[in-house]
C-alpha positions in Angstrom: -141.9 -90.7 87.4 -145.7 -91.6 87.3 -147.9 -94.7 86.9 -149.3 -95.0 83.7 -148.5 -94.0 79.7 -146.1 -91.2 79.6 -147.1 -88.0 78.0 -146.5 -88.3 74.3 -146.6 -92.5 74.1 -148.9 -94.3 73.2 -149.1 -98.2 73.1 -151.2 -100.7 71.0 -152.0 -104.1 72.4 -152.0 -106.6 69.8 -152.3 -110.1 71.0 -152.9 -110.9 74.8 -153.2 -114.6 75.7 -152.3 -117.0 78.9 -148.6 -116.7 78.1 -147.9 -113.7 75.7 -148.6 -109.9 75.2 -148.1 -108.4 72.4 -147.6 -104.5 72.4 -146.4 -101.8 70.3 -145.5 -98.8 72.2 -144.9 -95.2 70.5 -143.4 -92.3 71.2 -145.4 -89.3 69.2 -142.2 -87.0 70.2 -139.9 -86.1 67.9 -137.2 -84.6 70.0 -137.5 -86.3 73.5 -136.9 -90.4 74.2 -138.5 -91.1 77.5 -138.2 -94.5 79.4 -140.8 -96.6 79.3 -141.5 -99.7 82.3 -143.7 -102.2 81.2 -144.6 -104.3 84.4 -145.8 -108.0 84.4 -149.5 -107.3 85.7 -151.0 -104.5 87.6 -149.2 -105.8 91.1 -145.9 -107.3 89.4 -147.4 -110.5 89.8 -146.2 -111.7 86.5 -143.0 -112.6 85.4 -141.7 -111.2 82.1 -139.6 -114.2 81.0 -138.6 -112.9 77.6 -139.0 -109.4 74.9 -138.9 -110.5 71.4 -137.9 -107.6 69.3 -138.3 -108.4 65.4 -136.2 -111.8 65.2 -133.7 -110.8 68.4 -135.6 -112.6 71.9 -133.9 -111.0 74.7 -134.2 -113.1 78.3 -135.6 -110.7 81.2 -136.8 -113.0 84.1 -138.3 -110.3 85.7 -141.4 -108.5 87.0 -140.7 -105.5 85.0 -138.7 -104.5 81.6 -137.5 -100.9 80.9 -137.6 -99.5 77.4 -136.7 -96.1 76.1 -138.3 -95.0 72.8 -136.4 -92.8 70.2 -137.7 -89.7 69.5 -140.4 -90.8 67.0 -140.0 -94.5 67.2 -142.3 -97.3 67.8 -141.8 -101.2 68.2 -143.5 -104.5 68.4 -142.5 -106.2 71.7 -143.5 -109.9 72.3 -143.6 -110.4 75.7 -143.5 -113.8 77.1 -144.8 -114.1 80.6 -145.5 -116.8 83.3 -148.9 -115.7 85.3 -148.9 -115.4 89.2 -144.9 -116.3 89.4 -144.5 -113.6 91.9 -146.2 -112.4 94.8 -148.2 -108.7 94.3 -147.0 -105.9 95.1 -148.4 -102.0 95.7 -144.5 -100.9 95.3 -144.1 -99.2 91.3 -141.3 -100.9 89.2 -139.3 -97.5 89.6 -139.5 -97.2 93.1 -135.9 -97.4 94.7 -135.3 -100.5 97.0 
């Protein structure tokens, strides 16, 4: 695993304020669902509080949220986030601990 967009996904940012991101990731395979990590900020720093998906909000509390796209899928996430909640990081979200 890579930083970055994965081959064959593609993601739309919507709405990006002091509190909220909203994103639509895609995955442009039809046969293959990859996992996706979005990460709160470039260093972690941020802490994704909550994904709303359609009307379901899903509590995360965390610097990073994993995803995995169907095979041709795509989704609005709303991510609500509290800026600078946790110290940066250079370690990627996949890395083992």
């Amino acid at each position: 695993m890579s930083a970055g967009i994965p081959e064959d996904v593609a993601a739309l940012i919507f709405a990006l304020t002091e509190a909220e991101t909203v994103v639509t990731p895609v995955n442009l395979n039809k046969t293959e669902a990859p996992t996706v990590i979005v990460q709160g900020g470039a260093y972690g720093e941020h802490r994704i509080e909550s994904v709303a998906i359609g009307p379901k909000t899903t509590s995360i509390n965390s610097a990073s949220l994993t995803v995995i796209l169907d095979p041709g899928a795509g989704e609005r996430l709303t991510l609500r986030m509290k800026r600078y909640a946790n110290p940066p990081t250079i370690q990627h979200p996949y890395h083992p601990i």
